[in-house]
N, C-alpha and C positions, 0 to 999 in steps of 0.2 A: 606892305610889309617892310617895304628897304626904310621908308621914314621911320616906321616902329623900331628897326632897330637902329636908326641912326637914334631918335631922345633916348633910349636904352642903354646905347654907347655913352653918350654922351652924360648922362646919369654917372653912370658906375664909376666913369670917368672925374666926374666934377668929384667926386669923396676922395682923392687923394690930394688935393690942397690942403682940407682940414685936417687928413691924417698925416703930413706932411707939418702941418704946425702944429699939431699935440706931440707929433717927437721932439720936435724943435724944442718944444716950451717942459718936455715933461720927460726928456728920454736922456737925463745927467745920469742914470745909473748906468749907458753904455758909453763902450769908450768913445770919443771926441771923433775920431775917424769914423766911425762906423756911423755912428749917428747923423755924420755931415753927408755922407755917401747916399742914408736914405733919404733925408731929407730933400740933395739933388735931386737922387734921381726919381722921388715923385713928383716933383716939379717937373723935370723932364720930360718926362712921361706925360704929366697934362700937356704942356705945352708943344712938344712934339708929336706927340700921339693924337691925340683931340685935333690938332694942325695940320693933323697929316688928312687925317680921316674927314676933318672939317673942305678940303682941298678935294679929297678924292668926291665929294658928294657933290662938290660945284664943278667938275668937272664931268659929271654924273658916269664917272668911271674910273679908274685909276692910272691908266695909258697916256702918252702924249707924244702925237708925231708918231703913231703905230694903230693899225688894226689891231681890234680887241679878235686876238682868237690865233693872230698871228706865231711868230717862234718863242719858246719860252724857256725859260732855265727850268732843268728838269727839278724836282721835289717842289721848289718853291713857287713856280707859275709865274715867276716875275716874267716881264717884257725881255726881249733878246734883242729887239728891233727897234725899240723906241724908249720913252722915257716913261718910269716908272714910279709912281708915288708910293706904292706896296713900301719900298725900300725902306724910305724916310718913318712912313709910319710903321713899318718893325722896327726899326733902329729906338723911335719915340715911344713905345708901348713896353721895351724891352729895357727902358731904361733902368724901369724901377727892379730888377734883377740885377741887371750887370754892375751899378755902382754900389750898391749895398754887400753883392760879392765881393767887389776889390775891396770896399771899406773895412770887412770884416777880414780880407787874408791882410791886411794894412795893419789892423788892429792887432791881429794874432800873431804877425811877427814882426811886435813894436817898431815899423818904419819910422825912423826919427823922424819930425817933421811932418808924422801923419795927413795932419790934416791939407797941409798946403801940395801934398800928394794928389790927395782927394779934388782939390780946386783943382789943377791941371789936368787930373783924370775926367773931369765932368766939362769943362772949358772942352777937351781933345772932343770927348763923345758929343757935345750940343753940337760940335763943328763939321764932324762927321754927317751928322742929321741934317743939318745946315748945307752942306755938298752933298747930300743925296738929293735934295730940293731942288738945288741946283743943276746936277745932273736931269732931274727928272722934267725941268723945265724948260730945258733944252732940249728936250726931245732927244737926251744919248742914254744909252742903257747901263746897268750897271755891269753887264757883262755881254759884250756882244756875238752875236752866231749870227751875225747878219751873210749873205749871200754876195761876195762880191767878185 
């Protein structure tokens, strides 16, 4: 069942490159910002999302340097103890939400410069994903309740 949904994920997953380049090539009727935002962040989203998840299934868990079962951030489940790939792959699935918000409040209250907003806001968030990885492969948590 976990491989069935991993091709499943990975499915639903692959359809945001090509809708990702139908806005790119077809979506001039929105403002420049907004359109750059989602175009990001479904990139994003493939490539950290799918990255993350493609990572947690070769590690056939999402933990590193932790017991699975061990302490965890309450609502989220994340690792407390160890390092967590959960993170990155929320960060990367989440993508295609959060920059197409900022694009859109960019857009509605004409930020001069829009769009070069949008690159910095997407560069800041890849880099964020980027140090959750990094976090998570060093075996530190994103937030720790460890026992010392």
């Amino acid at each position: 069942m976990y491989a069935l949904m991993g091709v499943g994920a990975l499915s639903l997953n692959a359809t945001v490159l090509p809708l990702a380049w139908l806005m790119a090539r077809y979506g001039g009727a929105l403002p420049p910002a907004y359109r750059l935002a989602v175009v990001l962040g479904l990139i994003l989203t493939f490539v950290g999302g799918a990255g993350a998840g493609i990572a947690i299934s070769q590690h056939e868990g999402p933990t590193i340097g932790a017991l699975a079962g061990g302490a965890v951030l309450p609502l989220l489940g994340w690792s407390a103890t160890g390092g967590d790939l959960r993170v990155a792959h929320f960060l990367g699935v989440h993508a295609q939400q959060v920059l197409p918000v900022a694009g859109a409040l960019i857009a509605m209250w004409r930020i001069p410069l829009g769009r070069a907003v949008v690159w910095l806001m997407s560069a800041g968030y890849a880099a964020a994903i980027l140090y959750a990885f990094r976090l998570a492969y060093a075996a530190v948590p994103l937030v720790s309740l460890g026992t010392s």
